[in-house]
N, C-alpha and C positions, 0 to 999 in steps of 0.2 A: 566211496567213502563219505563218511560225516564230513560237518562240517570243521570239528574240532579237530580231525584226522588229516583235514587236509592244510589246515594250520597248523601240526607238529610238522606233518614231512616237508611244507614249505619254511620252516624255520629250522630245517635239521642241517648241519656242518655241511655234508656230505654236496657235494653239488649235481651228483645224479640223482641221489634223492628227489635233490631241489625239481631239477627236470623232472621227475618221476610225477611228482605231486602238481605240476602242468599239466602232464599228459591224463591223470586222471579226473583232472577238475572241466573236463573236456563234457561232460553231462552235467555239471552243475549249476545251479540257477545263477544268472546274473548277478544279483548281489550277495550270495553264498560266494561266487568264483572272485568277484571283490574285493572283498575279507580278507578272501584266504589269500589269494595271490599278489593282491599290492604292493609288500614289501619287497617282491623279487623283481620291481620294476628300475628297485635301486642296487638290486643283488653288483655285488661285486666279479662275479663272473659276467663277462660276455654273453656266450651261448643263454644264458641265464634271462638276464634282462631282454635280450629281443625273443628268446620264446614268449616270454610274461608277456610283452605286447602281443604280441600274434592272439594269445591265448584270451586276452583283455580286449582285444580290437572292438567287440561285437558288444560290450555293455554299453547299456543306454547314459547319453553324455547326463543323463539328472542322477544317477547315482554317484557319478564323483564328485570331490571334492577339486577347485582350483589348481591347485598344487599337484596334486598327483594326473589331473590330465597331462600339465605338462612334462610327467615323466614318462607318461605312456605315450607321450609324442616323440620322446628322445629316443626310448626304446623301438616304438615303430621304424624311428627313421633308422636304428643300427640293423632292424630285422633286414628292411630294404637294403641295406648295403652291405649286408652279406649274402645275400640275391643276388646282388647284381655285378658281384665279384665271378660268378657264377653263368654269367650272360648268357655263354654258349649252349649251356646245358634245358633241354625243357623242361626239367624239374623244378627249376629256379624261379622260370616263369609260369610253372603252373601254381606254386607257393604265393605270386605276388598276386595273381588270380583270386584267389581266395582270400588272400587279405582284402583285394578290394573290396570281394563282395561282403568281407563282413563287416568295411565301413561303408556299405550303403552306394558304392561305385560301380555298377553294371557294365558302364562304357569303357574304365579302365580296367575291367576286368578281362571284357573280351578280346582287349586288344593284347593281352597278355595272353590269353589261350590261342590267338592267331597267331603269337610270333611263336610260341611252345610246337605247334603244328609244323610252321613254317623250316623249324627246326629238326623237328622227327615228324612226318606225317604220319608214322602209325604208333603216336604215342598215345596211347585209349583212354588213361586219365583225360587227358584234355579234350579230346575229341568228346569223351561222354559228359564231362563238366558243359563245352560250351554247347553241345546240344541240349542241354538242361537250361541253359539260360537262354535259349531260343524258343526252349518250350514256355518259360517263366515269361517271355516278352510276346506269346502269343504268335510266335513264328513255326506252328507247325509244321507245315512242309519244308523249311528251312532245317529244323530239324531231324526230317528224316531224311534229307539227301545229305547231312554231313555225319550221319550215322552211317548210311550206304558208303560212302565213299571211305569210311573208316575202317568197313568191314573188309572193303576190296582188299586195303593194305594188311589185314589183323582177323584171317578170318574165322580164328579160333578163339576169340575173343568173349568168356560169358557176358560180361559187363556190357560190349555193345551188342549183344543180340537179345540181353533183357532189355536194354535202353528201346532198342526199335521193337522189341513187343509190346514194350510199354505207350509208345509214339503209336503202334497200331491201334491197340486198344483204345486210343483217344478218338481216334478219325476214324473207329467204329468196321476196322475191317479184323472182325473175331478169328475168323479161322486163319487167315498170316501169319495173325499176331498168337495163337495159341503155337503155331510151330517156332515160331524166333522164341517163347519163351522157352519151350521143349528145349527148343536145341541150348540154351545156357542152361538149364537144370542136369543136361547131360554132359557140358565140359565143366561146370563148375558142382558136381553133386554134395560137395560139402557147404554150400553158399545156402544155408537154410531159408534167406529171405527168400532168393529167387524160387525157391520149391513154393514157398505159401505165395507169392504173389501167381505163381500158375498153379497152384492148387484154388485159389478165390477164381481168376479168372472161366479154370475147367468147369466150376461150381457155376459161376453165370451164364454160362453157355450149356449149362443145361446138363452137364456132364456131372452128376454128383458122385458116382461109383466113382471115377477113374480120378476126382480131386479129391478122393479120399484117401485114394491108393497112392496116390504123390504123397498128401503130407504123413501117413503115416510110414511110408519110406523115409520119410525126411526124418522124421522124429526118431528112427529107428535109429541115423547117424549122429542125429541131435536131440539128444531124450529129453538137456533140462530147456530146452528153447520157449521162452512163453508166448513166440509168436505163431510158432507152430500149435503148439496147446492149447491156447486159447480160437485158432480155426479148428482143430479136430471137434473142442469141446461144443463148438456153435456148430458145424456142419454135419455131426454127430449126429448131435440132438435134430435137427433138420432131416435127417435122414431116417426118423425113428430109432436111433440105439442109443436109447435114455443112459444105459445100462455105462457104457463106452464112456457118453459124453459125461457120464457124473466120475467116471474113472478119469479123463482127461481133465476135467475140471480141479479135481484135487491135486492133480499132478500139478497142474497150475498154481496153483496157493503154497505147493510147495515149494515152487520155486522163487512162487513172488508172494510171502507169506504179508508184505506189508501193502499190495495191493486192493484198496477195496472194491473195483468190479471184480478182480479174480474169486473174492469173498462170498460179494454178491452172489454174482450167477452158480457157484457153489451152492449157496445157501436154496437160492432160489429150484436149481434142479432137484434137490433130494425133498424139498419143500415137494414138489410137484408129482414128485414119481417114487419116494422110497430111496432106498442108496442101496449100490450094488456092494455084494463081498466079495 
């Protein structure tokens, strides 16, 4: 939604609305999410004001004003303490995880995804969060032994066997890492990212037929997806099916008609080759 859109629904009576117009300001540029959401930081609900914070955490401290950090500081701290009402649970502590990391606390983060752990070891949000942040610290192998030990507990887990395909593909061992993606494309087939990130992968490795047959499977389940679309229309065109790729291309502007590369490379293939009927 607009910007205007997202300042009615956060000034609408309704208090799920109110949440609603959180939850979708969740793509919104920093000082668009701003705007829109500052006065829920004084909302008179509850649940209201520490989402606004949670939701607000990650804007850069030069776009506020004085006055309203300090309310995004009162609200952070009710978000925190209705967390930690919640102690027991790893949910709670994978919430404060993420808070941290989106003011910029790494070190409190992880120690929140360790007690999360310490609490359910096969709880695969946190396991796949804090191998994420092992990868961001440059702890590759770190990384892939708490993915392993993750899998031991979760082993039908898409989310950790894209993670450690992913963790492969870094440290350069292709063919592991093309089956750990396989096998999450197979428990997760609706998860369209995981098909395009092993549809690119199949492609690098040389495999162009058989990354084409994933992502257009995938598209088959996810027709308007533009991440799929826009790899059909490049690996396409790569493969010589001009024809395809100017077909997958417009499907793309379809979906993202306000996109200018989607535009672009439209423009640019029918420029080059004619346009299919």
């Amino acid at each position: 939604p607009g910007a205007a859109a997202l300042r009615r629904a956060a000034a609408d009576p309704d208090p799920l609305v109110r949440l609603g117009a959180l939850e979708a300001a969740a793509r919104a540029a920093p000082a668009e999410r701003l705007g829109a959401l500052q006065p829920l930081l004084r909302d008179p609900r509850l649940a209201v004001r520490s989402e606004a914070g949670r939701a607000l955490a990650d804007v850069p401290a030069p776009l506020w004003r004085p006055a309203e950090r300090a309310a995004l500081a009162g609200a952070l701290a009710e978000y925190r303490a209705a967390q930690e009402v919640q102690a027991d649970r790893p949910e709670a502590h994978l919430n404060l995880a993420l808070l941290d990391l989106a003011l910029g606390e790494p070190a409190a983060a992880r120690r929140e995804y360790e007690t999360a752990l310490r609490l359910a070891p096969d709880f695969v949000p946190a396991a796949a969060n804090l191998a994420d942040l092992e990868r961001a610290e440059g702890n590759e192998a770190a990384a892939e032994a708490l993915l392993r030990r993750a899998l031991a507990s979760a082993p039908d887990s898409a989310e950790l066997h894209h993670a450690l395909g992913l963790a492969l593909v870094r440290t350069g061992r292709r063919e592991e890492a093309l089956g750990e993606l396989e096998r999450a494309v197979a428990l997760a087939p609706a998860q369209a990212h995981f098909a395009y990130v092993l549809g690119v992968a199949l492609h690098d490795a040389g495999q162009g037929e058989r990354a084409l047959e994933v992502l257009s499977a995938a598209h088959q389940r996810r027709p308007g997806d533009r991440e799929l679309l826009a790899a059909l229309a490049s690996l396409s065109l790569q493969a010589g099916r001009r024809e395809e790729a100017i077909r997958y291309a417009r499907a793309l502007v379809g979906a993202a008609p306000d996109d200018p590369e989607a535009r672009a490379l439209l423009a640019q293939l029918e420029a080059d080759g004619g346009s299919a009927r």
